[in-house]
C-alpha positions as CSV (number, residue, x, y, z in Angstrom):
1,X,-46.3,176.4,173.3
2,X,-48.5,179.8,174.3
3,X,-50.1,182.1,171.5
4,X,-51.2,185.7,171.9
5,X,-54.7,186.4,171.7
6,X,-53.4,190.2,170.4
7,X,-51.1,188.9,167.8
8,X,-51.3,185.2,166.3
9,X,-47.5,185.0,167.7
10,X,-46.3,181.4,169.4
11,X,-43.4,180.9,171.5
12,X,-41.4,177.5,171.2
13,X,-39.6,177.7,174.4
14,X,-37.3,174.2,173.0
15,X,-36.4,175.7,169.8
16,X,-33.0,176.4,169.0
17,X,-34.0,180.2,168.5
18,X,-33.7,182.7,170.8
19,X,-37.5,183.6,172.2
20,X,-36.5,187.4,170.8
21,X,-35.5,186.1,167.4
22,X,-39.2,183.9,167.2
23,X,-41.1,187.2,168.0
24,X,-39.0,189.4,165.9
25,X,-39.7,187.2,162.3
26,X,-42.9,186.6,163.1
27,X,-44.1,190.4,163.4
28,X,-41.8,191.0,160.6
29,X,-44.0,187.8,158.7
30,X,-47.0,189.4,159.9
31,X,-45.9,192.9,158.4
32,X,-44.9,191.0,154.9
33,X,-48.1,189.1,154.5
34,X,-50.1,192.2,155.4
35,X,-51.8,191.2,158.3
36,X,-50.0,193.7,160.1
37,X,-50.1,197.3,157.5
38,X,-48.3,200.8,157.9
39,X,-50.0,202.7,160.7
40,X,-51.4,199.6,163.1
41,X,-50.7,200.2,166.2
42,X,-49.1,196.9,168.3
43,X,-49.7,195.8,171.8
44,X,-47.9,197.5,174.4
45,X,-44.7,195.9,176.0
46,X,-46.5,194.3,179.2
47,X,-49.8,193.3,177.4
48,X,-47.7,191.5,175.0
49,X,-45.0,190.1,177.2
50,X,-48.2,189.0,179.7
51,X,-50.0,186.9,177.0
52,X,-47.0,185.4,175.5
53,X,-45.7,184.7,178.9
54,X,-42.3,185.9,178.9
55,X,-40.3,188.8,180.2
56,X,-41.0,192.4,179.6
57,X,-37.8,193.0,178.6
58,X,-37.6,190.5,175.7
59,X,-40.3,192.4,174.2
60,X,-39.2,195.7,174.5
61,X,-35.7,194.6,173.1
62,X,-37.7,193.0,170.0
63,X,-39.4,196.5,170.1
64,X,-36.8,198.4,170.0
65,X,-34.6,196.2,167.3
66,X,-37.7,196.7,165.2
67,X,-37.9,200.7,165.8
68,X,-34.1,201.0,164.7
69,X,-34.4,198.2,161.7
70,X,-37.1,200.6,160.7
71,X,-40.1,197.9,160.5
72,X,-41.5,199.4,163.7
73,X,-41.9,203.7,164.9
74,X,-42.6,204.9,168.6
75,X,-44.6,207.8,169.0
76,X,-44.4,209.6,172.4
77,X,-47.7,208.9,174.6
78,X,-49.3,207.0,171.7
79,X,-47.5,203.4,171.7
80,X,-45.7,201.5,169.1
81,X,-47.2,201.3,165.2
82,X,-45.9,199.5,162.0
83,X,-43.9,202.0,159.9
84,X,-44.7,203.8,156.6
85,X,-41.0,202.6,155.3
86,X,-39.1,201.6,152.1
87,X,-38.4,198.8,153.9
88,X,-41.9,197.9,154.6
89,X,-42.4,197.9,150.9
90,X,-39.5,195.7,150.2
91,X,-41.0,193.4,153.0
92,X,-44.4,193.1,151.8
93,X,-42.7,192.4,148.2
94,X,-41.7,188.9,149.6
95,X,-44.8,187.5,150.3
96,X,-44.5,184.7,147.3
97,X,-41.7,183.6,149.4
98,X,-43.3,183.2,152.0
99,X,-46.3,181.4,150.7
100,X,-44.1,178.7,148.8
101,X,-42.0,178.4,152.7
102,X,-45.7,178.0,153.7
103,X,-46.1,175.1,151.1
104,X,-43.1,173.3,151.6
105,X,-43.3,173.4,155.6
106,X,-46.9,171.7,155.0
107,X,-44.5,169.0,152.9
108,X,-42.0,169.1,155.7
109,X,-44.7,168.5,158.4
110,X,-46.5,165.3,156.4
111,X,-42.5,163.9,156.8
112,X,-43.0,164.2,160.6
113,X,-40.4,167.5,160.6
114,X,-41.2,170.2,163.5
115,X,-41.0,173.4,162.6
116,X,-37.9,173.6,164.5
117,X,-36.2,170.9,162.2
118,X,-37.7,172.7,159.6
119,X,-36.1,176.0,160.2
120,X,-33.1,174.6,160.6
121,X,-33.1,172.3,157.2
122,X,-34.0,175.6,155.5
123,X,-31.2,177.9,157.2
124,X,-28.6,174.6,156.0
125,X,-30.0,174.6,152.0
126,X,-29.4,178.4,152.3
127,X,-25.7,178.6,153.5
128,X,-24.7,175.8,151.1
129,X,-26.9,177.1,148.4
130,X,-24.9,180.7,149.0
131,X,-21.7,178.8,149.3
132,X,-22.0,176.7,146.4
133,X,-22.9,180.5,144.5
134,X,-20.0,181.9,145.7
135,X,-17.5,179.0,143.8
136,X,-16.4,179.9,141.2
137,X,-16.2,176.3,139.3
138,X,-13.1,174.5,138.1
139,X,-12.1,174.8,134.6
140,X,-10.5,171.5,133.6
141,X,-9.1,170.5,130.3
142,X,-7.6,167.2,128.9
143,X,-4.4,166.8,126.3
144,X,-3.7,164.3,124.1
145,X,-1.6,164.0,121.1
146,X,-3.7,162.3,119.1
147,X,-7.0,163.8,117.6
148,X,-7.9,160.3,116.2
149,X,-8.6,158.7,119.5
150,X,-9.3,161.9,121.5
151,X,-13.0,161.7,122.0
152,X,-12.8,158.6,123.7
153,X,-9.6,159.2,126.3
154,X,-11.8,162.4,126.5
155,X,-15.1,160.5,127.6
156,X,-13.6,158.1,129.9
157,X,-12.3,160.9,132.0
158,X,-15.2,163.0,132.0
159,X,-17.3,160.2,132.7
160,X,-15.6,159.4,136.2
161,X,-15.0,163.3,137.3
162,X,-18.4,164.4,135.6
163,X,-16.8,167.5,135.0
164,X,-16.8,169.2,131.9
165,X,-13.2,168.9,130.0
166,X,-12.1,171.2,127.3
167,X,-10.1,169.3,124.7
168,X,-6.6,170.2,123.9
169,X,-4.4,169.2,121.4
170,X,-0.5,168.7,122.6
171,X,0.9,169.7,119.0
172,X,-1.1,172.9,119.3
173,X,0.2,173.9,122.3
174,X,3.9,173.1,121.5
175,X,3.2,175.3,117.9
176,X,2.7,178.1,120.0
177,X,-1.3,178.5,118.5
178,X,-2.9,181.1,120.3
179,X,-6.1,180.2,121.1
180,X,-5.1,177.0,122.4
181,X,-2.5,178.3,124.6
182,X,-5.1,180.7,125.9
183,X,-7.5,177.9,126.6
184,X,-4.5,176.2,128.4
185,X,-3.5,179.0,130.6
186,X,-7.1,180.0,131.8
187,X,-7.9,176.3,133.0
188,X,-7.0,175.6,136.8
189,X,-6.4,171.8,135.9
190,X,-4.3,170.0,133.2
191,X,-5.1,166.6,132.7
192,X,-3.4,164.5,130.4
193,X,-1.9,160.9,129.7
194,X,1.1,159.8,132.2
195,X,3.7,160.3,129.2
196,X,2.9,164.1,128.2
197,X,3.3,165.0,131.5
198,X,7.1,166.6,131.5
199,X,6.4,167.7,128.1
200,X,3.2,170.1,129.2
201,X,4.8,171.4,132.8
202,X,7.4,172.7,130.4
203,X,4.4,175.1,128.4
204,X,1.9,175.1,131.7
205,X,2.9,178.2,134.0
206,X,4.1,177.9,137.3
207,X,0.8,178.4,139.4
208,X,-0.8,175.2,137.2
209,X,-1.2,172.0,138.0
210,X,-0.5,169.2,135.3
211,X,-2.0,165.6,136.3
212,X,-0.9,162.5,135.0
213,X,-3.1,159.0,134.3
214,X,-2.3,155.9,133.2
215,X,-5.2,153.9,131.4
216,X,-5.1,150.5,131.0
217,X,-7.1,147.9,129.2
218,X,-10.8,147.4,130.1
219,X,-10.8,143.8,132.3
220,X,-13.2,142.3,130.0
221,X,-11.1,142.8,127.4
222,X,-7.7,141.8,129.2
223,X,-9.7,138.5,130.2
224,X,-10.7,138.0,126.2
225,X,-7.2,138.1,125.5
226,X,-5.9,136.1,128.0
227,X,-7.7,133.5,127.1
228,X,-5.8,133.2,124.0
229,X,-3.3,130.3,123.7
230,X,0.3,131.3,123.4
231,X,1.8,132.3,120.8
232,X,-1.9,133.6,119.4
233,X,-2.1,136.5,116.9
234,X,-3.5,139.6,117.8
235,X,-3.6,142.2,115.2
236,X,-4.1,145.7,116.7
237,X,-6.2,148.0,114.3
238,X,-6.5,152.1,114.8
239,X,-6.5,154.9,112.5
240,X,-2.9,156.1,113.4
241,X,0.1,154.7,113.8
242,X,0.7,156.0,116.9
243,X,-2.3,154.7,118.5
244,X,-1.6,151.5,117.6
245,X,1.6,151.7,119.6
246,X,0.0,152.8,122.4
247,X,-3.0,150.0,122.1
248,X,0.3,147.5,122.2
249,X,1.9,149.3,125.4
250,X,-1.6,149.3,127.4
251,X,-1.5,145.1,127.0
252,X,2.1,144.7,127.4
253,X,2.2,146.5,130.6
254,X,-1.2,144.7,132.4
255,X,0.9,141.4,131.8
256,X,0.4,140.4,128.0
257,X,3.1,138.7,127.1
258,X,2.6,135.2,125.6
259,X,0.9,136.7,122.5
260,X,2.0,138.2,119.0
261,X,1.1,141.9,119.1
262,X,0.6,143.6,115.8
263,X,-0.6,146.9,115.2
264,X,-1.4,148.4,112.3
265,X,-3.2,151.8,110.9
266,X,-6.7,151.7,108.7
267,X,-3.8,153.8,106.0
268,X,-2.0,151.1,105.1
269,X,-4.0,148.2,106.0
270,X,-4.7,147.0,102.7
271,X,-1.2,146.0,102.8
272,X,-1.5,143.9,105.6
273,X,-5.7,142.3,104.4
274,X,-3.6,139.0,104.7
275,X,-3.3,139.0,108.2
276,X,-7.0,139.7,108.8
277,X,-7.5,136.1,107.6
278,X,-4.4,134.4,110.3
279,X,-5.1,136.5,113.1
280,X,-6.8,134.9,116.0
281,X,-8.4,138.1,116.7
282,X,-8.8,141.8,115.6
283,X,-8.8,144.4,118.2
284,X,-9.7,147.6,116.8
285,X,-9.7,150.7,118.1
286,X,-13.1,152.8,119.0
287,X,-12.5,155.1,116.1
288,X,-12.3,152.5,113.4
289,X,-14.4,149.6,114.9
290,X,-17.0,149.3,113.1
291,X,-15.2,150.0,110.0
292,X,-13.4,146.6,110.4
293,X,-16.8,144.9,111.2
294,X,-17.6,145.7,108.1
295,X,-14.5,145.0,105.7
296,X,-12.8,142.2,107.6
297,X,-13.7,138.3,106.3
298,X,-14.1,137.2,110.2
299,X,-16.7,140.2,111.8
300,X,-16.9,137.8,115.1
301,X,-13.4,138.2,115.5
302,X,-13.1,141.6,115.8
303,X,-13.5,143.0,119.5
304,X,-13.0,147.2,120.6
305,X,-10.6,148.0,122.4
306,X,-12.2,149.2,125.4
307,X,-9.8,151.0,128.5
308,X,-10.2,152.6,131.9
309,X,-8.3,154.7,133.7
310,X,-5.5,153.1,135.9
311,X,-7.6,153.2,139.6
312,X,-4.6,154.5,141.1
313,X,-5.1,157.8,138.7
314,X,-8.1,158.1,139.2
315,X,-8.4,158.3,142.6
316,X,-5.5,160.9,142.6
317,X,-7.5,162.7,140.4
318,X,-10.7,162.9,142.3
319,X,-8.7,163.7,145.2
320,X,-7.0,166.9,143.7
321,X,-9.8,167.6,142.3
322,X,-11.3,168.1,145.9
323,X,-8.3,169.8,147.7
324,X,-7.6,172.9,144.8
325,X,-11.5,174.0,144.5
326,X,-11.0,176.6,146.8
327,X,-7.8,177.7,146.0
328,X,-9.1,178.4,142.3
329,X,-11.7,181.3,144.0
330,X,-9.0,184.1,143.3
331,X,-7.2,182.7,140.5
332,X,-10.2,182.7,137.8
333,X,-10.1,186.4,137.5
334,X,-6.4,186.0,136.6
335,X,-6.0,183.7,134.2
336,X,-6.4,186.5,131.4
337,X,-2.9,188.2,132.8
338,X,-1.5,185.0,132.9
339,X,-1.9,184.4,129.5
340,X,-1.0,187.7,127.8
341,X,2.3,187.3,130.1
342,X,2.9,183.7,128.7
343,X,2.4,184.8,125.4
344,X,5.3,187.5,125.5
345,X,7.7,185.7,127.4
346,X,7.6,182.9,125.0
């Protein structure tokens, strides 16, 4: 490492820069932080060159990329001077960037990084930093046919994609309602349960992509259940009938067979209150849980039913998630078309 006595300039001769480019930004850092101002004149090519110890022409090529960038002016017989520029201006305007590099290379150096290492930890936050600017982000949103139990399908995806979701009704979109179709058509992604799948490609325009889980019973619930002997009742609670129905599907198909399934809806439930009082346990959905706590005879019987998304699903999910972000760049600005032409072909 030399230094000029002219100029507080050093030369790294292992760096990964170019000896040019390390002279360059640092007269150009001298010029921004004002040690350098409009009108000083600069060493001349061979005093520089000779204290720095390096060719003559690597300075007079940083010389003369400075005279045409405009940081630098050559007057005939006079030498080489900083330059009254707009440029100059715009330079010096940057100084609080440079004092807060200043700060966080001191951070850099008391973690054992050369300034080397440091330049080129910097230049990587900046690309990826640009590049992560430049993306434009996904626009996800989940459908399900059921506003009862909604929030939670909702939540369990979002949780493992943390991604925000919009939420989407299936017998909105097949009503034709606007605003949802609009919401459907912008989005890049369609997620939805396993079973709504052939109904949404049929609404969904060709250039979308409609996704598919399967969620199953949390393990700690499956293992509850299990437990039970055979032949055990097992009263399934949810606001809707269709949710129940569902609730009986999920434990039928991770295996649940030697048990009586019933499901019922919070409706008409008074008409069943009998059962509360013979069933072995009460597996209520999230939406009406603590509502049974409450009412039913035998509150230590009564469990949530708890689910997960099939692993399979997910992991196709996270993995299309990570192959279409950059195909989704150009089709943002589209999705507007999109939907006026889906509105007036249907």
């Amino acid at each position: 490492m030399s230094s000029s006595r002219l100029l507080p300039i050093a030369i790294d001769v292992h760096a990964p820069l170019p000896i040019t480019v390390q002279v360059s930004e640092q007269i150009k850092l001298l010029i921004a932080i004002e040690y350098l101002r409009p009108g000083d004149s600069l060493p001349t090519v061979i005093q520089l060159a000779e204290y720095l110890k390096i060719n003559h022409n690597t300075i007079a090529l940083v010389y003369s990329e400075l005279i045409e960038t405009g940081y630098l002016v050559a007057k005939r017989g006079k030498g080489t001077f900083v330059a009254e520029s707009e440029l100059l201006q715009k330079s010096i305007s940057r100084n609080s960037l440079y004092q807060i590099l200043e700060q966080a290379f001191l951070i850099a150096t008391q973690m054992e990084l050369s300034a080397s290492e440091f330049g080129l930890t910097a230049y990587a936050v900046a690309v990826s930093s640009n590049e992560r600017k430049q993306v434009v982000p996904l626009k996800l949103v989940f459908v399900e046919s059921l506003q009862s139990e909604a929030d939670s399908y909702l939540h369990s995806v979002q949780s493992e994609i943390s991604h925000p979701l919009s939420l989407l009704y299936l017998e909105n979109l097949q009503a034709g309602q606007p605003v949802a179709l609009k919401e459907l058509y912008s989005s890049n992604l369609v997620i939805t349960k396993a079973q709504y799948v052939c109904e949404l490609t049929q609404i969904t325009t060709s250039k979308q992509e409609v996704i598919g889980i399967i969620f199953e019973p949390d393990l700690q619930l499956l293992t509850q259940i299990s437990s039970l002997n055979r032949g055990s009742q097992v009263l399934l609670v949810s606001q809707k009938s269709g949710e129940g129905k569902n609730m009986k599907q999920m434990l039928e198909k991770s295996g649940i067979s030697h048990l009586n399934l019933q499901s019922v809806n919070i409706e008409n439930i008074q008409s069943y209150f009998q059962l509360f009082n013979h069933a072995d346990i009460i597996c209520a959905s999230q939406s009406v849980c603590d509502y049974i706590c409450e009412i039913s005879p035998q509150s230590e019987k009564v469990v949530s039913f708890s689910f997960i998304i099939n692993r399979a699903s997910l992991s196709v999910l996270k993995t299309r998630l990570v192959a279409i972000q950059p195909k989704f760049r150009r089709l943002v600005s589209k999705a507007n078309n999109i939907f006026d032409r889906e509105k007036g072909r249907k």
